[in-house]
C-alpha positions in Angstrom: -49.5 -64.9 66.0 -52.1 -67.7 66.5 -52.7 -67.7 62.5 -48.6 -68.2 62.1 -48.8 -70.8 64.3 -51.4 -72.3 62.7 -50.3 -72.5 59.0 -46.6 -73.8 60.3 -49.1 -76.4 62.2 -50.8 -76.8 58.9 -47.7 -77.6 56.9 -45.8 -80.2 59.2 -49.7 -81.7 59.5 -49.6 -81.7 55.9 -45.6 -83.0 55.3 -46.9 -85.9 57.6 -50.1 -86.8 55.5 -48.4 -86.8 52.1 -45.2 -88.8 52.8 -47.4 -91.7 54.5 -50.0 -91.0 51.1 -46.7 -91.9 49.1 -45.6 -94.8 51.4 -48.9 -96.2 51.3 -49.6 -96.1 47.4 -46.1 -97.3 46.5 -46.9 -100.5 49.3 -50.3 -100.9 47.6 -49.3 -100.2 44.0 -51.8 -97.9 43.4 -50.1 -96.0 40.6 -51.3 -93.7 37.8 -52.0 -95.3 34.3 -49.3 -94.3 32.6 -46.4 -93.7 35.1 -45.8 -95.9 38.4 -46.4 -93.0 40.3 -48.8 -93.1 43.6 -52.2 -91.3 42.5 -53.0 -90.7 46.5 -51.9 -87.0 47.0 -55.6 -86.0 46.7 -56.7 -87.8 49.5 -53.8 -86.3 51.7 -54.8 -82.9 50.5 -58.3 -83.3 51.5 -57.4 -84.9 54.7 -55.2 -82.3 55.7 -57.9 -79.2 54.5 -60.7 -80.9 56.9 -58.0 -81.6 60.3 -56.5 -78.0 59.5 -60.2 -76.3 59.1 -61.7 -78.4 62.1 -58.4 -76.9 64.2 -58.9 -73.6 63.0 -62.4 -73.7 63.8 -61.9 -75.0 67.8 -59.1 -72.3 68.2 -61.0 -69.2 66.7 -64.7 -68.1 67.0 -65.9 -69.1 63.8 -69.4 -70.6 63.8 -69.5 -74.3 62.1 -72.2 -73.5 60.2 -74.8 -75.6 58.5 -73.4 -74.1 54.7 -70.1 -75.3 55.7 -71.3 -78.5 56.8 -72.7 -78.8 53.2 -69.6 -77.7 51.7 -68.0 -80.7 53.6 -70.2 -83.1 53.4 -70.4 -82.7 49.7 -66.4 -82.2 48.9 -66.3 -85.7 50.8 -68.3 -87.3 48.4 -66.6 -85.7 45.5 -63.4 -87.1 46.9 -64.9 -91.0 47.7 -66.3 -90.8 44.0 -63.1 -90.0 42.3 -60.9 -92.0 44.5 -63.5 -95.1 43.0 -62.6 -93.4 39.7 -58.8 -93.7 39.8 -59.1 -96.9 41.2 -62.0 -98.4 38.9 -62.0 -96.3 36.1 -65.3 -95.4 35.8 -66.9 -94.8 31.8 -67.3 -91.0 30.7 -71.3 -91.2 30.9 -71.2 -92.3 34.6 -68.5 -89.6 35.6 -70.8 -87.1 34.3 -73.8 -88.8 35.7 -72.8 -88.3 39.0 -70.6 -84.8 38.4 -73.9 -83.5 37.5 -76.1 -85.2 40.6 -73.8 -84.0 43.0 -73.8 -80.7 41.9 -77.5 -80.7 41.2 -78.1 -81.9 44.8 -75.7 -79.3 46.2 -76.5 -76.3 45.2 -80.3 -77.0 46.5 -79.1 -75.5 49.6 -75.7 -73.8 48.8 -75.2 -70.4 48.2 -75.5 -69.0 44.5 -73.8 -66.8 42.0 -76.1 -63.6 42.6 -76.9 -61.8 39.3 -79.1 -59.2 40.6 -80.7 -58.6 36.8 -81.3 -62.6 36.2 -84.0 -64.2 37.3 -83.6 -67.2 40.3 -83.2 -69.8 38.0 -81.0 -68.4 35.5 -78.8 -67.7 38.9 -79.4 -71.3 40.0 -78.6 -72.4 36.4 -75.1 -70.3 36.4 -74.3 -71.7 39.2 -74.3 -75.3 38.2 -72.5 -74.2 35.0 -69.7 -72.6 36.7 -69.3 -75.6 39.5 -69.0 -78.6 36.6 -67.0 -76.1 34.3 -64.8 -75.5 37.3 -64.4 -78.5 38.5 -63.7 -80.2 35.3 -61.2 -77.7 34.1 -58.7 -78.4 37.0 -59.1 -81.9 36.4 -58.3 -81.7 32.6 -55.1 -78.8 33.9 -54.0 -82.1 35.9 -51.7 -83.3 32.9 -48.3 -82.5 34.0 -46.2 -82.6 37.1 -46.9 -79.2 39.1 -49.5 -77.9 36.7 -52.1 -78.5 38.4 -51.1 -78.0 42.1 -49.1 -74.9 41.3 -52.2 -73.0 39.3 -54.4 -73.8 42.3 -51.9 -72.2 45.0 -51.7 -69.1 43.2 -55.7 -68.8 42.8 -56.3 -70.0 46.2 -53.8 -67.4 47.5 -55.3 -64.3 45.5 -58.7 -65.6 46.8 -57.6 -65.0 50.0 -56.0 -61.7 49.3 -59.7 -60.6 48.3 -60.7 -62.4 51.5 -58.6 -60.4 53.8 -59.5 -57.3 52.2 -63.4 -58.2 52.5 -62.9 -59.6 56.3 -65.1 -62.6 55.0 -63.6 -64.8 58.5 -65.3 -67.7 56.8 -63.5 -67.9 53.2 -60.3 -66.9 55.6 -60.2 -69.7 57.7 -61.1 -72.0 54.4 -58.4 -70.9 51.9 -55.9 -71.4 55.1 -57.0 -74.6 55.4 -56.7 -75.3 51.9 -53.8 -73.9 50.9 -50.9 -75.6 53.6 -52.1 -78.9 51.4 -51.0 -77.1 48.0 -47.8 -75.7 49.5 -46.5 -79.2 50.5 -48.4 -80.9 47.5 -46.3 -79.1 45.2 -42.7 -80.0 46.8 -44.1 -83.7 46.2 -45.2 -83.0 42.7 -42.9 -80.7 40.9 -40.9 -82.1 38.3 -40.1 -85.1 38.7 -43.3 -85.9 40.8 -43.1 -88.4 43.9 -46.5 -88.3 44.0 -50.2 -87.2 41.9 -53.5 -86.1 43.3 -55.2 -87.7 40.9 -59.2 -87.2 39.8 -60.0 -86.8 43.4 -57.6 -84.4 44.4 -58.1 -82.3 41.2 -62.1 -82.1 41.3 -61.7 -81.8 44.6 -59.8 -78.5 44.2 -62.1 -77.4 41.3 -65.1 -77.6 43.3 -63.4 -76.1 46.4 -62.1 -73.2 44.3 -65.3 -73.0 42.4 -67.4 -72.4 45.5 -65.3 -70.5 47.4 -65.5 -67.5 44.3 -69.3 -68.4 44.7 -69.4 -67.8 48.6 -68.1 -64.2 48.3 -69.5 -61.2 46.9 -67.8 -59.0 44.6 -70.2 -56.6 42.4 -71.1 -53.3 44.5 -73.5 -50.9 43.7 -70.5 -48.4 43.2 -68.2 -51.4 41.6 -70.3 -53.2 39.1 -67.9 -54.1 36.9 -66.1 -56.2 40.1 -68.0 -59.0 39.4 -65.4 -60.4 36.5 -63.4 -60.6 39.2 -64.4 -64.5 39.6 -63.9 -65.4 36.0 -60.1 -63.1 36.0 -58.9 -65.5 38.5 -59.3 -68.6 36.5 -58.8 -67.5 33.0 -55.5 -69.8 32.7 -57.8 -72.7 33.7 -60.8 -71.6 31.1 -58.5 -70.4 28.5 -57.0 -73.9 28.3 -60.5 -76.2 28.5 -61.5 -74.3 25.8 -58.9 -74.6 24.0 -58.8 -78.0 24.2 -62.2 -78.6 23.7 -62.2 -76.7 20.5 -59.4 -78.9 19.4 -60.9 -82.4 20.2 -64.2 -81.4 18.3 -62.1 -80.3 15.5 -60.5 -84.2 15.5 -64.2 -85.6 16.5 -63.2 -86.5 19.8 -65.7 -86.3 22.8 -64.4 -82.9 25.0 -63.8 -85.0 28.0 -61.9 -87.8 26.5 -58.2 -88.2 26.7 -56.1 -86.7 23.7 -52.9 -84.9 23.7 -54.5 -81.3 22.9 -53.5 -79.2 25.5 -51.3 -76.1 25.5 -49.1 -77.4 27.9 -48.6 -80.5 25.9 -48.2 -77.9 22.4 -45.6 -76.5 24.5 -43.5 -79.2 25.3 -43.9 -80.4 22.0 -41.1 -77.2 20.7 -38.6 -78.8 23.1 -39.3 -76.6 26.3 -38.4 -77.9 29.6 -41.1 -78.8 32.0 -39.9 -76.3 34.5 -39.4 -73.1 32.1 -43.3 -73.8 31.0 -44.7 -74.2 34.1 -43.0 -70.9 35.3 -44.7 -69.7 31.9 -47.9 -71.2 32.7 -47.6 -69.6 36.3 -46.7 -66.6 35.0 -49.9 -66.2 32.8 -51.9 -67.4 36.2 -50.3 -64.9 38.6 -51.2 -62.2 35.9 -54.6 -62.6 35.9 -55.1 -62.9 39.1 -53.2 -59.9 40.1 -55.6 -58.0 37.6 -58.3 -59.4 39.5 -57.3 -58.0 43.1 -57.1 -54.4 41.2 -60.2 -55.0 40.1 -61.6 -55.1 43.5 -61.0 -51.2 44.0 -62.6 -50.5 40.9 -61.5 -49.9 37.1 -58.0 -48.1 37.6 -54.7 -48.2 36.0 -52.8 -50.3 37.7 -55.6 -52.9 36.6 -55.8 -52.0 33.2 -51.9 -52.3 32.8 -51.9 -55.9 34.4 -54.7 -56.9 32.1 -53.0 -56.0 29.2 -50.1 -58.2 30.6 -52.1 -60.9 31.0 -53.7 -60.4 28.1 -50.5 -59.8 26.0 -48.5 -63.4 27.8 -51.7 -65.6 27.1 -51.9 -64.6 23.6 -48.3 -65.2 23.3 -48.2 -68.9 24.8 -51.3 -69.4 22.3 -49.3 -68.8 19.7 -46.6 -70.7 20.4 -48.7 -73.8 20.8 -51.1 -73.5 17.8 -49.6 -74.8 14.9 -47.4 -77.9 17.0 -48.3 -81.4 16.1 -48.3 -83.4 19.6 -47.3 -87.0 19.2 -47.2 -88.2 22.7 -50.9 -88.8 25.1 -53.0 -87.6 28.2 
């Protein structure tokens, strides 16, 4: 009963937060580059993640403790460096400058992926990979209206599903935090948006979602094969970095420079409605998640079947995209 209360807490928290975000950057014009759309969704989702965590925290037992503290401190400075970002527009080489400082620094005393056949520093070194990889891949998925807030709700909700079933209080407490934000985010910014998170809102989710798969453990003994169950939640994510990075080295282009080489763009391109392709695009997300929550119980049936869904829809929306010339840019 007190959780319910919370979360409906969470969302009217939340519902405040955003609508003075979009009052505030249509009075101070700060717009996206393209669209004269407020960019300061991100801020209201990270504001509303640390009141709703901080109220969690004083109404439940949870200790505040010092990894959390870390987690904060650090997602705060990932938030006050992209906000300078989308304000200043800050050159590729300092972005990843910084990206990779911050990470660096963080994981000094974070908790790490835990390979139990690696070495400390190949652990350490995974790590780091997966964080920037992470992060950066939600950013590049924020290209559309709803793409980006709507993948993150579903992965932040089959997180928690794992959660629950673990009893990990800690990553319980975080993802409901967390996802009240995306919920009232995404009434904002489905087609046609009212408002954008921006860089900081969309690292801010990468790394969020990139630690929290970090912070719990998967592979058992018994259950080996449980530890893809990280990587099956963010497959729609990946699958579309890599693509696009495969495509911008094909045209010479550095991979984290804007071009129009996304599969969501390829998709619009055939004359698609944003709406049908972001159910599409959600559809390919849920899938893979929902094969990794099966996974969790081990390798059984119902998990092979939803893989071969997933696996069947991604190849499907890959082939409708390859092969479209994009005219318009990200």
């Amino acid at each position: 009963m007190k959780i319910a209360l919370f979360f409906i807490f969470s969302l009217v928290l939340n519902a405040i937060l955003l609508s003075f975000a979009n009052k505030f950057g249509i009075k101070f014009s700060l717009f996206g580059r393209e669209r004269k759309i407020p960019f300061t969704g991100g801020l209201a989702i990270f504001l509303g993640f640390i009141i709703s965590f901080v109220c969690i925290v004083f109404f439940t037992d949870l200790v505040f403790s010092f990894q959390v503290v870390w987690f904060l401190v650090f997602s705060l400075l990932i938030i006050i460096v992209e906000t300078v970002d989308d304000l200043k527009d800050l050159s590729l080489k300092a972005r990843i400058f910084i990206q990779v400082l911050i990470v660096f620094l963080f994981l000094l005393f974070s908790k790490r992926i835990q390979i139990y056949f690696l070495p400390g520093w190949l652990n350490y070194l995974v790590s780091f990979i997966w964080i920037i990889g992470i992060t950066n891949a939600f950013n590049l998925l924020d290209i559309e209206d709803g793409l980006c807030g709507g993948v993150s709700i579903i992965v932040a909700a089959s997180l928690l599903v794992i959660a629950l079933l673990k009893v990990d209080l800690l990553i319980i407490y975080l993802l409901l935090s967390l996802l009240p934000s995306l919920i009232v985010f995404i009434f904002f910014n489905f087609p046609p948006a009212r408002i954008f998170m921006g860089n900081a809102g969309s690292h801010f989710l990468g790394f969020s979602i990139a630690v929290f798969c970090i912070q719990q453990d998967y592979a058992l003994p018994s259950n080996k094969i449980s530890l893809l169950i990280p990587f099956l939640f963010l497959v729609a994510p990946i699958m579309d970095t890599i693509y696009l990075v495969i495509s911008r080295i094909r045209n010479k282009i550095h991979p984290l420079r804007k071009s129009p080489d996304h599969i969501f763009l390829h998709l619009l391109s055939k004359g698609y409605s944003k709406r049908k392709m972001l159910f599409l695009v959600y559809s390919v997300t849920l899938l893979w998640c929902m094969s990794a929550i099966t996974l969790f119980e081990g390798f059984n049936y119902i998990f092979i079947v939803l893989l071969f869904l997933a696996v069947f829809l991604s190849v499907v929306v890959y082939f409708m995209a390859i092969g479209v010339k994009v005219n318009n840019s990200s």
